[in-house]
Each structure stands twice: as structure tokens, then as C-alpha cells.
C-alpha positions as CSV (number, residue, x, y, z in Angstrom):
1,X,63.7,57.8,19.6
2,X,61.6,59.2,22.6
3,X,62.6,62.5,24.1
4,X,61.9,63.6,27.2
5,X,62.9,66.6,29.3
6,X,62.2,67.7,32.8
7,X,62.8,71.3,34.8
8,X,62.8,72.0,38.2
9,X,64.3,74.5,41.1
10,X,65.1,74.5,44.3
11,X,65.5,77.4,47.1
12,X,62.6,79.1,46.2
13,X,61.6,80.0,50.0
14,X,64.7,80.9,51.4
15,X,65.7,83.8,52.4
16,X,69.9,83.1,52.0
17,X,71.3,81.4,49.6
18,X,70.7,81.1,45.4
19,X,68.0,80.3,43.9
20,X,68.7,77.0,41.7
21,X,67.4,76.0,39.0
22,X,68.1,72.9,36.5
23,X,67.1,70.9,33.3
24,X,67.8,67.6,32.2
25,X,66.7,66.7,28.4
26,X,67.2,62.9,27.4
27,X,66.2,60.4,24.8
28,X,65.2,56.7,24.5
29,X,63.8,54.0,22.7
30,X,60.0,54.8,22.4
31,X,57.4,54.1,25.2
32,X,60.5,54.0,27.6
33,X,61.1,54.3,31.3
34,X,64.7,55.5,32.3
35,X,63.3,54.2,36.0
36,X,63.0,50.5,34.6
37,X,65.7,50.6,31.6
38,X,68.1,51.7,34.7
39,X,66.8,49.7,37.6
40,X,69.9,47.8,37.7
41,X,71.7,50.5,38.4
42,X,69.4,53.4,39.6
43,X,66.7,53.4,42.5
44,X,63.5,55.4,42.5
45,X,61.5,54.2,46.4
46,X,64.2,54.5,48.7
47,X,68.1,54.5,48.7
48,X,69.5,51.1,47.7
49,X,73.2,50.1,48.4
50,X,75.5,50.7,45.1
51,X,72.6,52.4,42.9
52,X,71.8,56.1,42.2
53,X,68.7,57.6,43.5
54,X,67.0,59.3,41.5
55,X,63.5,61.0,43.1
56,X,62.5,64.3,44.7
57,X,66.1,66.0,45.9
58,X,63.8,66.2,49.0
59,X,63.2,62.3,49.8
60,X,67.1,62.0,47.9
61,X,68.7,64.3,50.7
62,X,66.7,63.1,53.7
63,X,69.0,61.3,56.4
64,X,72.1,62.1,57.5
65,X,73.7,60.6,54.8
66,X,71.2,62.6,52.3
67,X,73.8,65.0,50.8
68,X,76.3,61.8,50.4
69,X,73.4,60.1,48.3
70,X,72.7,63.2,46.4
71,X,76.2,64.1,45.2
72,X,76.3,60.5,44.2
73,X,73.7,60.7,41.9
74,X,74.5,64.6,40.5
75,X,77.8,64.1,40.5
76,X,77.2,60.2,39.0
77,X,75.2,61.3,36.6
78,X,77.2,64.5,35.5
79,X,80.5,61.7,35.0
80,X,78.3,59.4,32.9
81,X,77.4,62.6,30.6
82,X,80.7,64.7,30.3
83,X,83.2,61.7,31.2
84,X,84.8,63.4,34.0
85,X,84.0,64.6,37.9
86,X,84.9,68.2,38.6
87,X,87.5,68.9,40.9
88,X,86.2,72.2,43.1
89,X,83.7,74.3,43.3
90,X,84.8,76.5,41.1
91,X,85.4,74.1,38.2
92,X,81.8,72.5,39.0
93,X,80.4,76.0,38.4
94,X,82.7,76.6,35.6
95,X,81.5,73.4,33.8
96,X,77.9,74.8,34.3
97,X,78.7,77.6,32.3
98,X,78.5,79.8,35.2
99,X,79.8,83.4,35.7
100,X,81.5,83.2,38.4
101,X,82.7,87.0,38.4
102,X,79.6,88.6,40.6
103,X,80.3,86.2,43.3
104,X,83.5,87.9,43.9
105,X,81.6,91.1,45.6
106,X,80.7,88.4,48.4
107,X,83.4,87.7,50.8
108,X,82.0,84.0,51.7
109,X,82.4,83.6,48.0
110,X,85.5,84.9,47.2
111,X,86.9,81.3,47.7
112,X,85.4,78.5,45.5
113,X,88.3,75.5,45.9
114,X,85.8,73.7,47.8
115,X,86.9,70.1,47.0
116,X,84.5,67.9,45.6
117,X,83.3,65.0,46.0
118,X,82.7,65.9,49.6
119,X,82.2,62.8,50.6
120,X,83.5,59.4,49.3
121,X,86.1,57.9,47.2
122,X,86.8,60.2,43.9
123,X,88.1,56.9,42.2
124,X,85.4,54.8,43.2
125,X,82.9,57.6,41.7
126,X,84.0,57.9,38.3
127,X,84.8,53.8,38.3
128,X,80.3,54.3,39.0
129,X,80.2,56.6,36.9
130,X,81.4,54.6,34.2
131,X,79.6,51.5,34.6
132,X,76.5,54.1,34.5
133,X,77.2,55.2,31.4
134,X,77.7,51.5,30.2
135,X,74.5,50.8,30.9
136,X,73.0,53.7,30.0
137,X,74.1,53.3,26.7
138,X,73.5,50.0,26.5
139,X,69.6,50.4,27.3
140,X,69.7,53.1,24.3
141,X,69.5,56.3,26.2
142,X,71.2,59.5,25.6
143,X,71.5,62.8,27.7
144,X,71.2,66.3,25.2
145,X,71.9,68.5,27.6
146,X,72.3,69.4,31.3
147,X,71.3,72.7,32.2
148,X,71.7,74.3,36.3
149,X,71.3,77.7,36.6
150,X,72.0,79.2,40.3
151,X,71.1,82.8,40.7
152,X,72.3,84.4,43.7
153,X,71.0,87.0,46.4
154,X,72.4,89.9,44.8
155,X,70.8,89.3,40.8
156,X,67.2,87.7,42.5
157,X,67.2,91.1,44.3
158,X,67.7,92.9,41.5
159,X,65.3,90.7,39.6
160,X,62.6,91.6,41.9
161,X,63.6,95.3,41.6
162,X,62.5,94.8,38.0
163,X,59.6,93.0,38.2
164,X,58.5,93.7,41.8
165,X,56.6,90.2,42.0
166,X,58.4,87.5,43.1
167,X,56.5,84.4,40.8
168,X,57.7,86.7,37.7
169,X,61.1,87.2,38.9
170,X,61.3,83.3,39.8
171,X,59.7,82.3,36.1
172,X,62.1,84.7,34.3
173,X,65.0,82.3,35.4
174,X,62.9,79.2,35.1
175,X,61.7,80.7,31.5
176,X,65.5,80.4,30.7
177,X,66.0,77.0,31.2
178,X,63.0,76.3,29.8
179,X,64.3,78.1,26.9
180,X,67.7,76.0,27.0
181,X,66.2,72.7,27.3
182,X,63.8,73.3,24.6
183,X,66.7,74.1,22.0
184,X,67.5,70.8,22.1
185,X,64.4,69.0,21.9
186,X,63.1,67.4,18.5
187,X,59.5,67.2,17.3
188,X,57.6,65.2,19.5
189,X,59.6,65.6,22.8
190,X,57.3,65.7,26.2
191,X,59.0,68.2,29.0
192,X,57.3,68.0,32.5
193,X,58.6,71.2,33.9
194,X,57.6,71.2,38.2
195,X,54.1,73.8,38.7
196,X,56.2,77.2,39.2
197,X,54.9,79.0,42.5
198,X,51.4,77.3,42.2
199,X,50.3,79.0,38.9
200,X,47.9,77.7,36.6
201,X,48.5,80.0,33.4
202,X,51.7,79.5,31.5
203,X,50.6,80.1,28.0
204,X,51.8,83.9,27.5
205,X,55.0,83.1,29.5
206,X,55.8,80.5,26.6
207,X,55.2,82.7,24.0
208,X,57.7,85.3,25.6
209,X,59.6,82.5,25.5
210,X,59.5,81.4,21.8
211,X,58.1,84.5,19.9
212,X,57.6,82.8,16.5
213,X,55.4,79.5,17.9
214,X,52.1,79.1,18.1
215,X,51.0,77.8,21.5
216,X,47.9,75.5,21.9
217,X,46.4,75.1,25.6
218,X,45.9,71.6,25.9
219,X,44.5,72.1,29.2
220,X,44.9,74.3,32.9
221,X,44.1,72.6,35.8
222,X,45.1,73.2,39.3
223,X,47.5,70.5,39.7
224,X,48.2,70.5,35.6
225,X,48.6,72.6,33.0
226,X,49.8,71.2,29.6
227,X,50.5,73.5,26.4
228,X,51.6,72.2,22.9
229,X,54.1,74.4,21.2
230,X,53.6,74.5,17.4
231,X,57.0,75.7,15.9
232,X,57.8,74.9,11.9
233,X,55.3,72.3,11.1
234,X,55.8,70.4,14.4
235,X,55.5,70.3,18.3
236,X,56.6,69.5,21.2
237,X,54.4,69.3,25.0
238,X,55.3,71.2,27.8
239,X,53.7,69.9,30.9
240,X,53.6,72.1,34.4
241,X,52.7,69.8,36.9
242,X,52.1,69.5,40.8
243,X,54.9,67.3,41.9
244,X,56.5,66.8,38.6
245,X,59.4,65.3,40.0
246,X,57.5,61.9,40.6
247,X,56.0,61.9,37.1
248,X,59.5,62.0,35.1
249,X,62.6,60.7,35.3
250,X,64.6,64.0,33.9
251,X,62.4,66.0,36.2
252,X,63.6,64.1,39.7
253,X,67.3,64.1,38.1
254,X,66.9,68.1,37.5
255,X,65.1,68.2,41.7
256,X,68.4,66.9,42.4
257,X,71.1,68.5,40.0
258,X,69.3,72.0,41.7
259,X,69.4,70.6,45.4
260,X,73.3,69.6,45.1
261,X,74.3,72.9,43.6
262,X,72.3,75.2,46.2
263,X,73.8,72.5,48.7
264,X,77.4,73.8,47.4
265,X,76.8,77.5,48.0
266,X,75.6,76.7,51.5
267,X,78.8,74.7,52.6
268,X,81.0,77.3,51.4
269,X,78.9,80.5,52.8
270,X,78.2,78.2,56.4
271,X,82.1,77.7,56.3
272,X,83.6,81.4,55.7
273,X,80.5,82.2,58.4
274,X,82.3,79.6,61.2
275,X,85.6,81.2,60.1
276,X,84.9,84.4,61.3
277,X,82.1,83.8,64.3
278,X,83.7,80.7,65.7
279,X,80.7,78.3,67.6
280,X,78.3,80.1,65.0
281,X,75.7,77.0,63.9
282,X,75.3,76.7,60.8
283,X,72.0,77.6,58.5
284,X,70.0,75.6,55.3
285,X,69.2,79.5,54.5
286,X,64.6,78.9,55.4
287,X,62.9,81.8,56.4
288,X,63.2,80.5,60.4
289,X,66.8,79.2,60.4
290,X,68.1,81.6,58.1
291,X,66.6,84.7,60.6
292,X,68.1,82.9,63.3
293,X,71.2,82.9,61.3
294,X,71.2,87.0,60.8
295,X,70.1,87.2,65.0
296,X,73.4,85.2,65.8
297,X,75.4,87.6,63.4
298,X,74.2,90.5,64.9
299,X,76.6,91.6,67.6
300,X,79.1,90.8,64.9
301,X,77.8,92.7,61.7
302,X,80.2,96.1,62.0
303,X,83.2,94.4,62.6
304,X,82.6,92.1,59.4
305,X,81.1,95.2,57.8
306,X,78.4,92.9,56.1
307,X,77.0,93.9,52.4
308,X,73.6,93.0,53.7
309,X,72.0,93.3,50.1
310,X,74.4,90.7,48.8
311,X,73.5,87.9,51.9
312,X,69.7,88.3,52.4
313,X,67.1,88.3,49.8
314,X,64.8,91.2,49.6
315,X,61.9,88.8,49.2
């Protein structure tokens, strides 16, 4: 068997809401394509009726029906691989492994029941979600492990206290799913991981990451860097790549398991926001938007007596 792994974030540039970041390690008959041992049931181009799309979260959640599609295929996929759909918020971060705890100290998170799926028929979901594991199975596939990792405004600031550099504080989450995914990986496996803040060096990072390996550069490009990581008589590739979302399979499906759970935090934080400053229009969190955001909250920010720290990113 063939194993393959892909990581990726998203929310990166913003300057509210969590970073997210996600891992997806699978296996398969050798030489495989998930994209054509699924294409009877997952679409890769464009968004095909009764399929999963599985592609850049970007191209996935483009449209106004974009975050329908997207928690179709997260939330599709996720059923397939545990064998049930998560009911709330809460529980969705709860099956992540997620401490939920710090989110507390944020009023607009203080309430997780979010119902999920937010769109759609529940029933009809997991009846897809079933027939997707069918096949999967059936074309010899096998999901190790799912990894999302969110990090919200109040631990990225405090990451960037530490390391006062914004591409280390970003790779010391990414280095942890790295980390997970690679647990699971036999001898052999290939993980495309997406180029992390446009660096081109990733060899001393990996060896942060596993202590005891021996890690070979392969090569370091601009768009590509590859390392082989020697560990006990074998090894496994680790590819960083421009766009690495369109080169594997668990790479888009990691874009998308990212995009969905940073999607989640939004609706709940633009909701408590529209609760309290009625009219207030909503924000995806950018730099632009998410400054026009804090303008609008303005004239309200002593009566709501904001923790300012725990809403906007320091960087």
C-alpha cells in the first residue's frame, strides 16, 4: 500500500479570527490517484451535482453556495472516516481533539451550540457519507488520521510574543501537524505539505521536529523544497510546495478541512457581533474587512467593554 499525506492552513493573513491548520494522511493501492479511484463520487475541476469537491478550499468555497459545497465535503469526508456527523460546534471541535476551555475568555465564544450541518439535510449527509465510504473502501483506500488544529487570536498572539516573527510562530503550529501526521506514516509515505509563508529552507525546522532523524535535502527551490527523513533504517518524503493543494489529493482535502473550521469560528463570532450591534455587516476577518469591522465597533467598544487582545491579532 501507498501512503500519502498532505498539510495545509488557512487564515494566515487575517487579522480576526484563528488561524487553522489541518492534515489528512491516507493510503492506497500503489501508483494510485484518490482523484480517479473516487471520480465517481468526488470532483476535482469544478462542483459537480451529487459529488464532493475536493480542490483548493479557495476554488471549493467560491459562489454563494461555496460554504454549502465545502461543509459537504469536510463534513462528508469526516462521516466516511469516524462514521458519524457532529452535532454543534462544540462537539465538531470536541471530536478534533480541541480545548475548548480558552475560548471561554471570549464572549463571542462562550456559546458553541452552533448546529451543524448549516446547510442541508443531516439525513441525506450521512446517507453520502456512507455511500462515500463504500466506495472508498471498495477502491482500497484508507484514512490514518485527520488532524485540524485551529489556534485562536489570543495563543497566535502569544506565539508571536515568543518568537517575535510571524513565519516562526505560524510553522510552530504547522510543525505540529506535521509532527501528527508523520506519526502515522509508514516507510515510504510522500507528504506534500503547502510552501509555509514562501520559505525555501525547511531542513532545521524538521529536525526540531524529529530530533533522532537524519534529514537529507533532496532539493530547495523557490516553488519546491523536498527533504527525505531517515528515521530507523527507513524514510519517508516531505515535500513543501507552491500550491500543494493541486498536486495532492490529502493536501486539497486538508485546504478544505482548514477553510470549514475557520468558516465555523467566523459564523459564530459574526453572529454574537449582530447580537449586540444590530445592522453591524458582517466580516471574513482580511486585513481590509476585518479593519472595517473594528471602525464599525468603534462607537460601541466601552459599552461591550471589548478584550481587544483576545479579538485582533497583534500581527
Amino acid at each position: 500500500m501507498n501512503f500519502q499525506a498532505g498539510v495545509d492552513e488557512a487564515g494566515l493573513g487575517p487579522i480576526l479570527g484563528p488561524l487553522v491548520v489541518a492534515g489528512v494522511a491516507m493510503g492506497g493501492p500503489e501508483g494510485s490517484d484518490p482523484w480517479q479511484l473516487l471520480a465517481g463520487r468526488v470532483s476535482r475541476e469544478r462542483h459537480a451535482k451529487g459529488k464532493f469537491r475536493v480542490a483548493d478550499s479557495k476554488k471549493v468555497h467560491s459562489g454563494p453556495r461555496g460554504l454549502e459545497r465545502l461543509e459537504q465535503t469536510v463534513l462528508g469526508f469526516w462521516g466516511a472516516f469516524r462514521g458519524t456527523l457532529p452535532k454543534t460546534l462544540a462537539e465538531w471541535l470536541a471530536d478534533l481533539g480541541h480545548d475548548t476551555a480558552p475560548l471561554a475568555r471570549c464572549p463571542w465564544y462562550q456559546s458553541l451550540d452552533l448546529p451543524l450541518p448549516l446547510h442541508g439535510d443531516r439525513a441525506l449527509l450521512e446517507l453520502q457519507a456512507a455511500m462515500l465510504a463504500r466506495d472508498i473502501e471498495a477502491a482500497g483506500l484508507q484514512f490514518a488520521r485527520i488532524a485540524v488544529r485551529p489556534v485562536e487570536v489570543e495563543e497566535w498572539n502569544a506565539l508571536i510574543a515568543e518568537t517575535d516573527n510571524k513565519s516562526r510562530a505560524h510553522f510552530r503550529v504547522y510543525a505540529e501537524v506535521i509532527a501528527r501526521i508523520l506519526d502515522v506514516l509508514p516507510a515510504g509515505a510522500h507528504l506534500v505539505a503547502d510552501r509555509a509563508g514562501g520559505r525555501m529552507h525547511y531542513r532545521n525546522d524538521l529536525q526540531r521536529i524529529r530530533p533522532g532523524s537524519r534529514v537529507e535535502v533532496v532539493q530547495e527551490q523557490k516553488a519546491v523544497s523536498v527533504y527525505r527523513l531517515h528515521e530507523q533504517g527507513s524514510a519517508r518524503t516531505i515535500t513543501f510546495s507552491e500550491k500543494a493543494e493541486n498536486r495532492a489529493f490529502p493536501t486539497a482535502l486538508a485546504s478544505c478541512f482548514a477553510k470549514y473550521t475557520r468558516e465555523l469560528f467566523l459564523r459564530v463570532l459574526n453572529g454574537w457581533f449582530a447580537q449586540q450591534v444590530p445592522g453591524i455587516t458582517p466580516t471574513a476577518g482580511y486585513f481590509v474587512d476585518g479593519h472595517r469591522f473594528l471602525t464599525d465597533l468603534e462607537p460601541h467598544a466601552a459599552r461591550m467593554a471589548l478584550p481587544r487582545d483576545l479579538l485582533v491579532r497583534c500581527r
